[in-house]
BASENU-859558 format. One record per residue (C-alpha): residue in three letters; y, x, z; residue number from 0. Coordinates in steps of 0.001 Angstrom, whole numbers, m for minus. Layout:
N
<pase ALA; <Y; X; Z>; NUM>
...
***
This chain:
481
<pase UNK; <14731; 40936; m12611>; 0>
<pase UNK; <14020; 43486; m15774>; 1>
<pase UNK; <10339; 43048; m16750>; 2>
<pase UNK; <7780; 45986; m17224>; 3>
<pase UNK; <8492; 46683; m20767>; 4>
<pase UNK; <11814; 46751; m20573>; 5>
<pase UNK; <11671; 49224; m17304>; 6>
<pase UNK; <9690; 51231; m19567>; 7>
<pase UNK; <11734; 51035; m22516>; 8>
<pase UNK; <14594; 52015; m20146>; 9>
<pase UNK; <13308; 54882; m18865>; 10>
<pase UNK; <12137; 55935; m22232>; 11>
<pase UNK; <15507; 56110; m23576>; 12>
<pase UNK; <16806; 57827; m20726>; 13>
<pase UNK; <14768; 60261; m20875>; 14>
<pase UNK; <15109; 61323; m24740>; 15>
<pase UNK; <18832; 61389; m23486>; 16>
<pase UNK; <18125; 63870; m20635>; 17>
<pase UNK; <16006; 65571; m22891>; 18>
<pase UNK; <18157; 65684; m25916>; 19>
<pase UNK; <21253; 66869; m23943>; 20>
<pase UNK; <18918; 69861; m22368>; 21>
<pase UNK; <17487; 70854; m25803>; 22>
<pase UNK; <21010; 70450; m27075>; 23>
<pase UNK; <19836; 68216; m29856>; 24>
<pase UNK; <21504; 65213; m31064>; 25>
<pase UNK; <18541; 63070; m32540>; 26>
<pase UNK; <17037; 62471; m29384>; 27>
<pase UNK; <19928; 61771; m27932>; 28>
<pase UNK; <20906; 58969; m30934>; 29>
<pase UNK; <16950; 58038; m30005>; 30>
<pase UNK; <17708; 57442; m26781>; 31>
<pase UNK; <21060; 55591; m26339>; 32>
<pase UNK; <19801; 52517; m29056>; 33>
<pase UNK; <17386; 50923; m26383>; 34>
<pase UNK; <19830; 51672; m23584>; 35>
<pase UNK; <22486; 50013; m25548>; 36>
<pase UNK; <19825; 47084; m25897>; 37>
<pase UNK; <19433; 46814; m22463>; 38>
<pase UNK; <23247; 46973; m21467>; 39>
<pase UNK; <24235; 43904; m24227>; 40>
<pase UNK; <20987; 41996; m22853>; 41>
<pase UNK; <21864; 42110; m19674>; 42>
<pase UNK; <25710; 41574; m19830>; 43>
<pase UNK; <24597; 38663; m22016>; 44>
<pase UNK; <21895; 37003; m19417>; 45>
<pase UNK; <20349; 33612; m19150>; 46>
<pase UNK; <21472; 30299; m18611>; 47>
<pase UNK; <21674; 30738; m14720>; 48>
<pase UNK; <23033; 27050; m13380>; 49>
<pase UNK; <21090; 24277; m14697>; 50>
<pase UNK; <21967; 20463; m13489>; 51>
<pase UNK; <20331; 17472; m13789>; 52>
<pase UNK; <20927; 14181; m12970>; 53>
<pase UNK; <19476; 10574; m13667>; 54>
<pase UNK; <21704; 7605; m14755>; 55>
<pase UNK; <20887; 4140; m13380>; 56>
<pase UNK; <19445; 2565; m10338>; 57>
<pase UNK; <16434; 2067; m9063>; 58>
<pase UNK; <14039; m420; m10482>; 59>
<pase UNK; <11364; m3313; m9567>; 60>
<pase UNK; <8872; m4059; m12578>; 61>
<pase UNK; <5605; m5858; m12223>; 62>
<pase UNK; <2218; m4404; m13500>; 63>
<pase UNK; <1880; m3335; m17332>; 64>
<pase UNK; <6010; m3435; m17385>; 65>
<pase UNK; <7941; m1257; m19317>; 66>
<pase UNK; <10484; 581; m17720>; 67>
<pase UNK; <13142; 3683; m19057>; 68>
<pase UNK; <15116; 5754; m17383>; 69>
<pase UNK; <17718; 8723; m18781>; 70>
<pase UNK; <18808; 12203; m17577>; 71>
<pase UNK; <21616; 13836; m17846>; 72>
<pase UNK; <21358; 17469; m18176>; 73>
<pase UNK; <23829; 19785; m18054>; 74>
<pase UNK; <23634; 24095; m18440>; 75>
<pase UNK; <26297; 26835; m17729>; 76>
<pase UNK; <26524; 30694; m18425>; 77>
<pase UNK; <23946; 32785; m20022>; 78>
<pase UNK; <22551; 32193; m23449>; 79>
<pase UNK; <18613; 31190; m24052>; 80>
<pase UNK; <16236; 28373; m24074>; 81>
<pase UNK; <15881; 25809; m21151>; 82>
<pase UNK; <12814; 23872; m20797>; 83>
<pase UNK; <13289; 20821; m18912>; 84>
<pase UNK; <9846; 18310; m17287>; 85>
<pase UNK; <10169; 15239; m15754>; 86>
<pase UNK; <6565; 15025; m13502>; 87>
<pase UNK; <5236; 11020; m14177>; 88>
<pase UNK; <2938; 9499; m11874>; 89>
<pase UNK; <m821; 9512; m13615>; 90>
<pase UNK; <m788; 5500; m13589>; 91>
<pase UNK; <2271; 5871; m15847>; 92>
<pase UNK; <1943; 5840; m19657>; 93>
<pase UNK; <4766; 7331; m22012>; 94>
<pase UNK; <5527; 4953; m24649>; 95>
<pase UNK; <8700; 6207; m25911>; 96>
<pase UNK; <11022; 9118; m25910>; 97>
<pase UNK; <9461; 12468; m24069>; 98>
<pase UNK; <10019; 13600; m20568>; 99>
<pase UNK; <10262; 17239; m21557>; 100>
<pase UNK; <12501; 18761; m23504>; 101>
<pase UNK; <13369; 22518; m24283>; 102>
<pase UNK; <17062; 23344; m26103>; 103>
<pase UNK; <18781; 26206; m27395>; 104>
<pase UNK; <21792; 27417; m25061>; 105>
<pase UNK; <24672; 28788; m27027>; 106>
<pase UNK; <27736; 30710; m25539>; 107>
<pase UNK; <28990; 27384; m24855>; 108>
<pase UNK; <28426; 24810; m22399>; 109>
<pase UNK; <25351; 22488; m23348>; 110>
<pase UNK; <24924; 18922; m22282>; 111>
<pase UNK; <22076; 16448; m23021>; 112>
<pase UNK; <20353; 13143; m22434>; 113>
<pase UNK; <16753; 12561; m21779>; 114>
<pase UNK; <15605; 9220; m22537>; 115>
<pase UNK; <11822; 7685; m21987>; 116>
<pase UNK; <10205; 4248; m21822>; 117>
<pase UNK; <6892; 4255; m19740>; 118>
<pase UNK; <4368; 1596; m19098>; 119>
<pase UNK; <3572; 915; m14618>; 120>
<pase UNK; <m155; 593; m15178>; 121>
<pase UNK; <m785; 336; m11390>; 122>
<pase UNK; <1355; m1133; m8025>; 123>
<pase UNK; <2367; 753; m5577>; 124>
<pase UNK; <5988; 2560; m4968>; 125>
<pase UNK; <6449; 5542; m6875>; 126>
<pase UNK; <9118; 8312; m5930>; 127>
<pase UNK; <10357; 10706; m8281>; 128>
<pase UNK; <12346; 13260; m6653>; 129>
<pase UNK; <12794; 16635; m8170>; 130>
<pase UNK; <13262; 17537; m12791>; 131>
<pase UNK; <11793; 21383; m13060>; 132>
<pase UNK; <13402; 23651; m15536>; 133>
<pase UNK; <12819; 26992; m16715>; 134>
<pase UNK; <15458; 29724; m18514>; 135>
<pase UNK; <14352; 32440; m20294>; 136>
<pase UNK; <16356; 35402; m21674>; 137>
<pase UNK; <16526; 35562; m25443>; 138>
<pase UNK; <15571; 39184; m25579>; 139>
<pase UNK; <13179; 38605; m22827>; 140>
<pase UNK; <14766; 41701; m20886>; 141>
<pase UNK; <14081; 39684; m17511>; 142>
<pase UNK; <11578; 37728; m16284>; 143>
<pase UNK; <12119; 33830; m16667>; 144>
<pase UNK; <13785; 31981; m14124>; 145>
<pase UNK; <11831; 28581; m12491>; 146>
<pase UNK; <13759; 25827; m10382>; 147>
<pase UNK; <14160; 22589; m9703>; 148>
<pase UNK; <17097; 19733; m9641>; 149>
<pase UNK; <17047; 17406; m7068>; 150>
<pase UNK; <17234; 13517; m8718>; 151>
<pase UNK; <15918; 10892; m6956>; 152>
<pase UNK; <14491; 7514; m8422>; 153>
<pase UNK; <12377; 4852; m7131>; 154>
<pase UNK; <9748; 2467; m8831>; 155>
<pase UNK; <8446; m121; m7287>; 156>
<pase UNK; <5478; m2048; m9444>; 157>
<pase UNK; <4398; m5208; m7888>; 158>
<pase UNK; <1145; m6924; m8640>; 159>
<pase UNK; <1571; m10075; m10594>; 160>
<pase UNK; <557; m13061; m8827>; 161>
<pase UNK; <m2358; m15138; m10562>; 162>
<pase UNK; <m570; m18967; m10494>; 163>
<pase UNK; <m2545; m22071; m9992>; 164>
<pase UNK; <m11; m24565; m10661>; 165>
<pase UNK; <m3020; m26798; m12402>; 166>
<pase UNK; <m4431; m27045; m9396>; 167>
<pase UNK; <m2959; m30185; m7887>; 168>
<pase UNK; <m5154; m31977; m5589>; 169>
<pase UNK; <m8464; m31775; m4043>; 170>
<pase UNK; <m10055; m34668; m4971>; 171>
<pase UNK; <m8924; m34557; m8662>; 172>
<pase UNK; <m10216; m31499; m9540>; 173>
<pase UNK; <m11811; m29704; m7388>; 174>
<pase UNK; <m13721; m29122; m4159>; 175>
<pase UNK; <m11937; m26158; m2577>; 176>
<pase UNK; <m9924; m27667; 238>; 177>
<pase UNK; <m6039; m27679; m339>; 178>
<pase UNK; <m3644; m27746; 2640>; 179>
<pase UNK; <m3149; m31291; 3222>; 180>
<pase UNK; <m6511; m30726; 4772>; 181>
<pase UNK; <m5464; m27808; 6800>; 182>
<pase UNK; <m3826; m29540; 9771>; 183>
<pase UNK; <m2789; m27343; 12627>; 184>
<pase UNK; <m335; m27790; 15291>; 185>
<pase UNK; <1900; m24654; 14212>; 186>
<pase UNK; <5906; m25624; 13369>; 187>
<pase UNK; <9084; m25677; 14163>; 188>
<pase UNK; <9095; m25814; 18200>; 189>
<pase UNK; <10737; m28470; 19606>; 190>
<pase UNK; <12729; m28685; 22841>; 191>
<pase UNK; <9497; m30140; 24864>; 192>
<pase UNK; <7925; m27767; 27470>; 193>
<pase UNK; <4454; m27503; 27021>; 194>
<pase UNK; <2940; m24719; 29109>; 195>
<pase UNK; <3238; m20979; 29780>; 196>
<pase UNK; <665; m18411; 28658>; 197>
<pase UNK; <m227; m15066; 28113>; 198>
<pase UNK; <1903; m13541; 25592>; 199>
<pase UNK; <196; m12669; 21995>; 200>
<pase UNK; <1496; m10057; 19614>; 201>
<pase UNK; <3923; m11598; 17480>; 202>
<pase UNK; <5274; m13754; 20108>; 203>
<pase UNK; <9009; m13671; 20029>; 204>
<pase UNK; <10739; m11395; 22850>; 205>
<pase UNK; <13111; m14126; 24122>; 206>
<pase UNK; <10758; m16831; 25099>; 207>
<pase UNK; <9245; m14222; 27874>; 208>
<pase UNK; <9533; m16246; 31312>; 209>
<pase UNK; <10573; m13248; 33472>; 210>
<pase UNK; <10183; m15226; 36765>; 211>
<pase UNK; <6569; m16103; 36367>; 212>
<pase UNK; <6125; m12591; 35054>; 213>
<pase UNK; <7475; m11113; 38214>; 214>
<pase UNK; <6003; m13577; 40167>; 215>
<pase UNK; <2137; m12871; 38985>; 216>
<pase UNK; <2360; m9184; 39380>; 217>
<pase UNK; <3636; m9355; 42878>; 218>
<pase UNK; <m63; m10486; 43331>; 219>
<pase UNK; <m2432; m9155; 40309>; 220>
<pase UNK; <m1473; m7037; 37241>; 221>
<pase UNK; <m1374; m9899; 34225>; 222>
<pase UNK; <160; m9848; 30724>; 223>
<pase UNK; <3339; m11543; 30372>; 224>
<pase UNK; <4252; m14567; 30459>; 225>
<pase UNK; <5217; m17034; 27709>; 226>
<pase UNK; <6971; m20065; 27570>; 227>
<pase UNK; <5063; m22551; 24915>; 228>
<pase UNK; <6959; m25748; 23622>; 229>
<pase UNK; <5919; m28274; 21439>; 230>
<pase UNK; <5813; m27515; 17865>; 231>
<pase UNK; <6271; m29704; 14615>; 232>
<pase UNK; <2887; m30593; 12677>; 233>
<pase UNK; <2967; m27575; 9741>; 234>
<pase UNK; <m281; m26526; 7565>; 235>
<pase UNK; <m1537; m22906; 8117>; 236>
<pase UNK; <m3409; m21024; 5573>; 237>
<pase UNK; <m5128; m17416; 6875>; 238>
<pase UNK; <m6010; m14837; 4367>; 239>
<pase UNK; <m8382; m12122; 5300>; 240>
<pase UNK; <m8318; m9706; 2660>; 241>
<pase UNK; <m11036; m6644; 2529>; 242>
<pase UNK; <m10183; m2978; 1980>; 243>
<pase UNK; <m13987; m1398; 2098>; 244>
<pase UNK; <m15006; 1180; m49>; 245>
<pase UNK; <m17372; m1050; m2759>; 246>
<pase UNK; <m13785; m2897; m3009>; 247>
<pase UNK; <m13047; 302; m5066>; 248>
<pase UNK; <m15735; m806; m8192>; 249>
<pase UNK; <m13721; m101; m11362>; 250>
<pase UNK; <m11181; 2539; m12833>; 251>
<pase UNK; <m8350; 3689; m10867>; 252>
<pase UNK; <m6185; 1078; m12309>; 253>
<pase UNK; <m7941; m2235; m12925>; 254>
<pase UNK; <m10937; m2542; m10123>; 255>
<pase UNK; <m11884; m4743; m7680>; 256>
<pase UNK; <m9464; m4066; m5583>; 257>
<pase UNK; <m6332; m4604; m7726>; 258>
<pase UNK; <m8110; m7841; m8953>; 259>
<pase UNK; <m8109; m9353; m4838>; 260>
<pase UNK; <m4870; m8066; m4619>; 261>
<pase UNK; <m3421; m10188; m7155>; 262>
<pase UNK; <m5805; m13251; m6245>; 263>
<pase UNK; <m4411; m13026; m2773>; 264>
<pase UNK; <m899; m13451; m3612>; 265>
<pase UNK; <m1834; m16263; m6279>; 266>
<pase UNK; <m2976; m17856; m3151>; 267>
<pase UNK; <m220; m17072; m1186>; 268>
<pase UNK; <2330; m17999; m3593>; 269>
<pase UNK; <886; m21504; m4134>; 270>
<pase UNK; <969; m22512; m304>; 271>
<pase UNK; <4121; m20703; 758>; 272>
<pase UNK; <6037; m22787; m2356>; 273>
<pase UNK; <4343; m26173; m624>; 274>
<pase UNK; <5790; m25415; 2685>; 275>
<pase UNK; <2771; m23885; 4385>; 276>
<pase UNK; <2861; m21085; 6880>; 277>
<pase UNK; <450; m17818; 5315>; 278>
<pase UNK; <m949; m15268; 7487>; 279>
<pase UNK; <m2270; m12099; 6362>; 280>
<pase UNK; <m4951; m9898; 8012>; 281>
<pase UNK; <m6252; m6860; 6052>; 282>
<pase UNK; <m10240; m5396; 7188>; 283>
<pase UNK; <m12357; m2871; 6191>; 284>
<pase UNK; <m16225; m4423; 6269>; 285>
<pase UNK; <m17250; m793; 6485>; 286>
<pase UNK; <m14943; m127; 9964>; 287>
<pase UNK; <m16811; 797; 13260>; 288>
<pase UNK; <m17885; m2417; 14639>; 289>
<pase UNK; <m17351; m2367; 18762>; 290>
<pase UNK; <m20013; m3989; 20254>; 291>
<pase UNK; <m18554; m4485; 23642>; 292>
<pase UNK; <m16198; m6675; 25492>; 293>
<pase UNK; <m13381; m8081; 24725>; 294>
<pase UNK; <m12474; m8056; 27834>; 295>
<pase UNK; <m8184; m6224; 27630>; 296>
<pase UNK; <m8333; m2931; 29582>; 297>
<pase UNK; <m4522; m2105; 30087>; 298>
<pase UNK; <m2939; m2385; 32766>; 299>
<pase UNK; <261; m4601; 33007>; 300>
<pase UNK; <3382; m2752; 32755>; 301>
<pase UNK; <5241; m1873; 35955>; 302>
<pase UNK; <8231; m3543; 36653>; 303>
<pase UNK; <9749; m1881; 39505>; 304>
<pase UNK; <11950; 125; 37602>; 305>
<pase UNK; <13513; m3113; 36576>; 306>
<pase UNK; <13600; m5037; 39816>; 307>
<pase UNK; <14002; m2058; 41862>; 308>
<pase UNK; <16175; m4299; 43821>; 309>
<pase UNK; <13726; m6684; 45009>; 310>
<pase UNK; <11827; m6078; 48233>; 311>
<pase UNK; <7477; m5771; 47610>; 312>
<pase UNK; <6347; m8861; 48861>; 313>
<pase UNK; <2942; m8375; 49028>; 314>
<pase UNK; <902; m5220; 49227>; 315>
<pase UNK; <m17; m3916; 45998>; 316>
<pase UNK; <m3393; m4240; 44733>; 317>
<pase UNK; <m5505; m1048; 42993>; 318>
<pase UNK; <m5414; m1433; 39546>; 319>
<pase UNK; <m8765; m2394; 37405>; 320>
<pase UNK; <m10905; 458; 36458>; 321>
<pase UNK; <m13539; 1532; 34606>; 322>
<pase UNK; <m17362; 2257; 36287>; 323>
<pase UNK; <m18390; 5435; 34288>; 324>
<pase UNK; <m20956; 4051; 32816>; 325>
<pase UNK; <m18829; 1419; 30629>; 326>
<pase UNK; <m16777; 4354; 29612>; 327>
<pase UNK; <m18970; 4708; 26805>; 328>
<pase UNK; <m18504; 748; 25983>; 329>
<pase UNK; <m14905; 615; 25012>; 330>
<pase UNK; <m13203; m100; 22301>; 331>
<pase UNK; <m12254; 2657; 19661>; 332>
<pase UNK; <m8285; 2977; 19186>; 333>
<pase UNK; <m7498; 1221; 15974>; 334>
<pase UNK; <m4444; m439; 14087>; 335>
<pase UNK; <m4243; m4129; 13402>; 336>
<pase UNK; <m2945; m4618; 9891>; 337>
<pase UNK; <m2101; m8671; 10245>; 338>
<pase UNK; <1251; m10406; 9679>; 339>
<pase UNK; <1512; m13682; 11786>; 340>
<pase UNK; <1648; m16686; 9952>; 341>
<pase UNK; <5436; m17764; 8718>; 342>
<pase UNK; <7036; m19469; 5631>; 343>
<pase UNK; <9624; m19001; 3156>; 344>
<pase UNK; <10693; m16223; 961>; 345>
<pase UNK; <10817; m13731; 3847>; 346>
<pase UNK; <7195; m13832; 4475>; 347>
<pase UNK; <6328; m13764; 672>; 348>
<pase UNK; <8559; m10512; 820>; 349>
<pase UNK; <6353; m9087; 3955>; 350>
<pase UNK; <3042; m9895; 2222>; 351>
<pase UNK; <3942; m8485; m1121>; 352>
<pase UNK; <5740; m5613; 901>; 353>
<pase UNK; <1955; m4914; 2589>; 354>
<pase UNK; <271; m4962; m764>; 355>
<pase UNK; <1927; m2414; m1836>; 356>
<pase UNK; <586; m84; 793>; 357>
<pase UNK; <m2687; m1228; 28>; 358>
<pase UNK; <m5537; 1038; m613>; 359>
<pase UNK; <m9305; 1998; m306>; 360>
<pase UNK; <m10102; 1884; 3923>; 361>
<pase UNK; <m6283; 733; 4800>; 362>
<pase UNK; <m7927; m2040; 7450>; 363>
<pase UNK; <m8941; m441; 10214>; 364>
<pase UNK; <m10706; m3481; 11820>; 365>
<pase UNK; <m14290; m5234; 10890>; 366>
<pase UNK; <m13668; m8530; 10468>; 367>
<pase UNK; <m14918; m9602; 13245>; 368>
<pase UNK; <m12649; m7481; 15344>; 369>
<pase UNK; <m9651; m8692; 12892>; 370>
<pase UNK; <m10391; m12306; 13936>; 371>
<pase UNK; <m9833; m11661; 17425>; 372>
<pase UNK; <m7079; m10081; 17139>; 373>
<pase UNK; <m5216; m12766; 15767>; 374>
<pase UNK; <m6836; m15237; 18419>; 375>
<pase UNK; <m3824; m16195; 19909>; 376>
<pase UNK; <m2568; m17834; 16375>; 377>
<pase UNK; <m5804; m19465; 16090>; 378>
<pase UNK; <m6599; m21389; 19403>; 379>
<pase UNK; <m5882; m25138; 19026>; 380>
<pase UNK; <m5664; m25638; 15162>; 381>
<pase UNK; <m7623; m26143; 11946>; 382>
<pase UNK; <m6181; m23624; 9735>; 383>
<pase UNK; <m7488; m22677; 6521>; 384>
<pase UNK; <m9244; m19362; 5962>; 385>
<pase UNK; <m9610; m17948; 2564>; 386>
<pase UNK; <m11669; m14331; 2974>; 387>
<pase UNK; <m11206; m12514; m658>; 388>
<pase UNK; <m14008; m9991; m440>; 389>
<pase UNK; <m16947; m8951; m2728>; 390>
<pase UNK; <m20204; m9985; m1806>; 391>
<pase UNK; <m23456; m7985; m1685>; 392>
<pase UNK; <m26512; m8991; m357>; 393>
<pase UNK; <m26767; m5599; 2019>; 394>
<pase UNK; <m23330; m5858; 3316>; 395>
<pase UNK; <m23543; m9901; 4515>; 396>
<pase UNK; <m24285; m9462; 8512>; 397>
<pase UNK; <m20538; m8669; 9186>; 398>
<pase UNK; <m19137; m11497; 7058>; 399>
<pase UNK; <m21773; m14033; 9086>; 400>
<pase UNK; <m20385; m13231; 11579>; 401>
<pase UNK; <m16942; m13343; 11080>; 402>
<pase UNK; <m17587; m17111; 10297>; 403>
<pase UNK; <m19296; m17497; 13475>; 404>
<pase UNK; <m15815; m16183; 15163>; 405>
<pase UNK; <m13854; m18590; 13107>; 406>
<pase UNK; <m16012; m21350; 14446>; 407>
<pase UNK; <m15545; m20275; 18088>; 408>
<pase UNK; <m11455; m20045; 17769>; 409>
<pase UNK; <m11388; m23183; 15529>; 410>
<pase UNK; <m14185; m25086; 15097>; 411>
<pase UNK; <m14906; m28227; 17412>; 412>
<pase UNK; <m17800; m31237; 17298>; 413>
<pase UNK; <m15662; m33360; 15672>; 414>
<pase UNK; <m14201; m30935; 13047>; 415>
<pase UNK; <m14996; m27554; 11160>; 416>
<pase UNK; <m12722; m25175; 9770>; 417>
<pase UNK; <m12202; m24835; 6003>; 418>
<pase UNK; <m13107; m21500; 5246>; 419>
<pase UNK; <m13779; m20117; 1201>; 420>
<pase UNK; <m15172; m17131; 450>; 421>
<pase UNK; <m13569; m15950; m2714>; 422>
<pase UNK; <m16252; m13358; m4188>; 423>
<pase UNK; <m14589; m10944; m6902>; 424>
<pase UNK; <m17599; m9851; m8645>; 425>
<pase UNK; <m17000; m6536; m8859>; 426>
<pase UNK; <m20425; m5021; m10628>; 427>
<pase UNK; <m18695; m7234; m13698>; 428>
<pase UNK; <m15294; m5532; m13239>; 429>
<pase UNK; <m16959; m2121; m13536>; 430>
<pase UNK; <m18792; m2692; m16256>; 431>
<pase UNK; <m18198; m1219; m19521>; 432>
<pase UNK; <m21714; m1585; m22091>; 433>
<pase UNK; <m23996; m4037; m22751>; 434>
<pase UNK; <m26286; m2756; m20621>; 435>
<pase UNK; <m24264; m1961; m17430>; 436>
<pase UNK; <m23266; m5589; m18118>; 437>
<pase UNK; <m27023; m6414; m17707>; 438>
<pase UNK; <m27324; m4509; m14321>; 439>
<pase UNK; <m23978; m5942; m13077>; 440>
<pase UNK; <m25843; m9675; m13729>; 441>
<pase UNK; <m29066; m8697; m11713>; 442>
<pase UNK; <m26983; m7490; m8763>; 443>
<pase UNK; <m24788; m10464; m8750>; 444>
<pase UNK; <m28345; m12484; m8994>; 445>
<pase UNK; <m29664; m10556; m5731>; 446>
<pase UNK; <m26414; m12359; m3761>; 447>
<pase UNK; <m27470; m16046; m4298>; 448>
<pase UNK; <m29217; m16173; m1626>; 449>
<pase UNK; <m26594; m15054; 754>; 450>
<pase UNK; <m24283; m17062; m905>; 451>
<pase UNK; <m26864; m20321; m68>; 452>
<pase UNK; <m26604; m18939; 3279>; 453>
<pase UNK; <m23178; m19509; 3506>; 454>
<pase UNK; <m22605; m22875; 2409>; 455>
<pase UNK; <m25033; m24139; 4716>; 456>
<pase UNK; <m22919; m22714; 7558>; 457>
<pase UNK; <m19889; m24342; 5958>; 458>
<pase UNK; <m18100; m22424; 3688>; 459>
<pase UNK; <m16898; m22442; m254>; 460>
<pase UNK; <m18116; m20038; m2005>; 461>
<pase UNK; <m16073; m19070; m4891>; 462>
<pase UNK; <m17254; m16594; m7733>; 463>
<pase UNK; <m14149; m15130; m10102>; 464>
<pase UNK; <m15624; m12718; m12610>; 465>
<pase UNK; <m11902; m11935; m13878>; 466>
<pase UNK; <m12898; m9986; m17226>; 467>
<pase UNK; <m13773; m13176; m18310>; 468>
<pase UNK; <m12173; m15804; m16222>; 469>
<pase UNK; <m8627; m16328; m15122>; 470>
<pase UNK; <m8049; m17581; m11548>; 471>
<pase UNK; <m7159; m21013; m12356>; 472>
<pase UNK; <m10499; m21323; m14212>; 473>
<pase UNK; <m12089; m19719; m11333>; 474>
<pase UNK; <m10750; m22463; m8997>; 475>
<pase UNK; <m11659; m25040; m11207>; 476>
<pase UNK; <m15139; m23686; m11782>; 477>
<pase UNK; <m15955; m25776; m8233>; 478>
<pase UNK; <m15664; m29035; m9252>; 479>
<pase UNK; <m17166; m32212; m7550>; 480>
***
């Protein structure tokens, strides 16, 4: 499309033409055909109308602070002018080498070129980028300039590095924090020995439903289904409760508190998963809507007619459980467990790493307390380990008493307690920056001792990792006997 000046060039120098041919005189008419004649070449000429672009190699995995590169391909057809290409980086990315914008001269020939960068991943998460913009614009700048975009796809996926604690060998060596030879549950391989049948639990695998029971109890009273439960093999559990809350957000956009749990909790759940333990992972938010009612299931079983419609109604139906409306009010808000059920191996390490890279600000949508009991079933009739990574602060502690008090009900017993540690990123430290914000972060981290006394007198390790100035394997060594 012409722009404004040349429209009104154009019609200028048509009309000293008109005007030249009515007056009969020749200098207008020499006046009017050069910017005519400017037009006509400019536009036979145009610009570079078909612009490609495509990226060369596959996608990539990288861990945080990596260095990564990728290359495009460009290619332009027809037209003559400049081409201005942009490759839109994530902000978490930093350009280290090369540039990912470019502008070259288009001749009458074909032009091809090659795009190369190096960034550095500054943050986790998967990054997508999906489209290169370009611009053409006409070297006369007859028409207006011409904005598109190529479709190239490439994928980054920045994992957090794991913190190791290979130093840390055994508990009574070196330090205090129990270790999973302590952690003995009943969870395994199961063995070939019947040992009940019980209400199935999330996670439970689809084939060892007991359809005859299942049919058999509804004929009478709307249940759950039915599970058959065999004997497993003796295998140590670790649980990791990890919280999402919003002071978990302390720090710059890439290294803050919550980046810093992140990493602790796969240090953690490197180190058992490579010593044959089973790891669980349950994600929280401490500032989620707390339910204060019953917990008490509300559904009602799931009709099974359709699928024995060939069996005769035995017994009269019964009225499904409802509601009175005044416990309306009373139930439970919908909300989204984020938990993956304890398991071993390099498939689960893959599942937990897959989570954490979902992971943000308020991605738990469950107070702890609610989290707990939502992995019940997992938790009845063992001695797991729990390790809660959180930050502690002395006007956010109710919730987190009270998620121990729920570990003691599924676990605990007279004879036995459950190992729980509270590992306390210290968070005022991560954010920060001068001497005297440093101060300030100290006197808040003072005002926690005494809910951290609290909670080693109702069991639990309490375990303080100030990571601008302590690594994790210092941090774990920090509690020694």
């Amino acid at each position: 499309m012409l722009t404004r000046d040349t429209q009104e060039l154009l019609v200028s120098g048509v009309t000293f033409i008109v005007m030249g041919m009515f007056l009969g005189n020749i200098i207008l008419i020499v006046l009017g055909l050069f910017p005519t004649v400017f037009i006509a070449l400019g536009i036979i000429i145009g610009q570079p109308q078909e612009v490609m672009a495509e990226r060369t190699g596959e996608n990539q995995k990288i861990y945080i602070d990596g260095e990564v590169s990728d290359t495009i391909k460009v290619t332009v057809k027809g037209g003559v002018g400049t081409v201005t290409f942009s490759d839109i980086l994530p902000d978490s990315f930093k350009l280290v080498e090369g540039t990912n914008f470019k502008v070259l001269w288009k001749g009458p020939l074909e032009k091809n070129v090659e795009i190369h960068y190096s960034v550095i991943c500054a943050k986790r998460g998967r990054f997508e980028l999906n489209n290169i913009d370009w611009e053409t614009r006409h070297p006369l700048q007859i028409s207006g300039n011409e904005i598109g975009s190529s479709y190239a796809s490439r994928t980054f996926i920045v994992q957090p590095k794991p913190l190791l604690v290979k130093r840390i060998r055994t508990r009574r060596a070196i330090t205090r924090i129990p270790m999973p030879m302590d952690a003995r549950v009943k969870f395994g391989a199961p063995t070939t020995d019947f040992q009940e049948v019980r209400d199935y639990t999330p996670g439970d695998p689809y084939r060892s439903i007991n359809w005859k029971v299942t049919a058999r109890r509804l004929s009478s009273s709307p249940s759950a289904y039915q599970v058959n439960e065999y004997e497993k093999e003796g295998k140590k559990v670790v649980w990791l409760f990890l919280d999402t809350a919003s002071q978990m957000a302390l720090g710059t956009t890439v290294k803050n508190t919550l980046e810093y749990s992140v990493r602790a909790a796969l240090g953690f759940t490197e180190y058992y998963l490579s010593r044959e333990c089973k790891v669980g992972l349950c994600i929280y938010d401490y500032d989620a809507h707390e339910w204060e009612g019953s917990y008490q299931s509300l559904e009602i079983a799931p009709e099974l007619n359709s699928t024995l419609s060939v069996m005769d109604q035995i017994e009269k139906a019964l009225t499904p459980f409802e509601l009175k409306p005044a416990d309306w009010n009373r139930r439970k808000p919908n909300q989204v467990s984020r938990i993956l059920f304890p398991d071993l191996g390099k498939k689960q390490h893959y599942r937990i790493l897959r989570e954490m890279l979902k992971l943000d600000i308020g991605y738990g949508t469950e107070s702890l307390t609610e989290a707990i009991h939502s992995c019940r079933g997992h938790i009845v009739g063992s001695t797991p380990m729990f390790i809660i990574v959180t930050m502690l602060d002395y006007q956010k502690v109710q919730g987190l008493y009270a998620g121990i008090r729920q570990l003691y009900k599924y676990s605990g017993s007279l004879r036995r307690i459950p190992n729980i540690i509270i590992f306390n990123v210290l968070g005022y430290q991560v954010a920060a920056q001068t001497e005297e914000e440093k101060i300030a972060a100290d006197l808040l981290e003072f005002r926690n001792k005494p809910a951290i006394e609290i909670l080693k007198l109702m069991g639990a390790t309490v375990v303080n990792w100030n990571p601008v100035t302590q690594s994790f394997a210092q941090a774990l060594m920090s509690q020694r006997a």
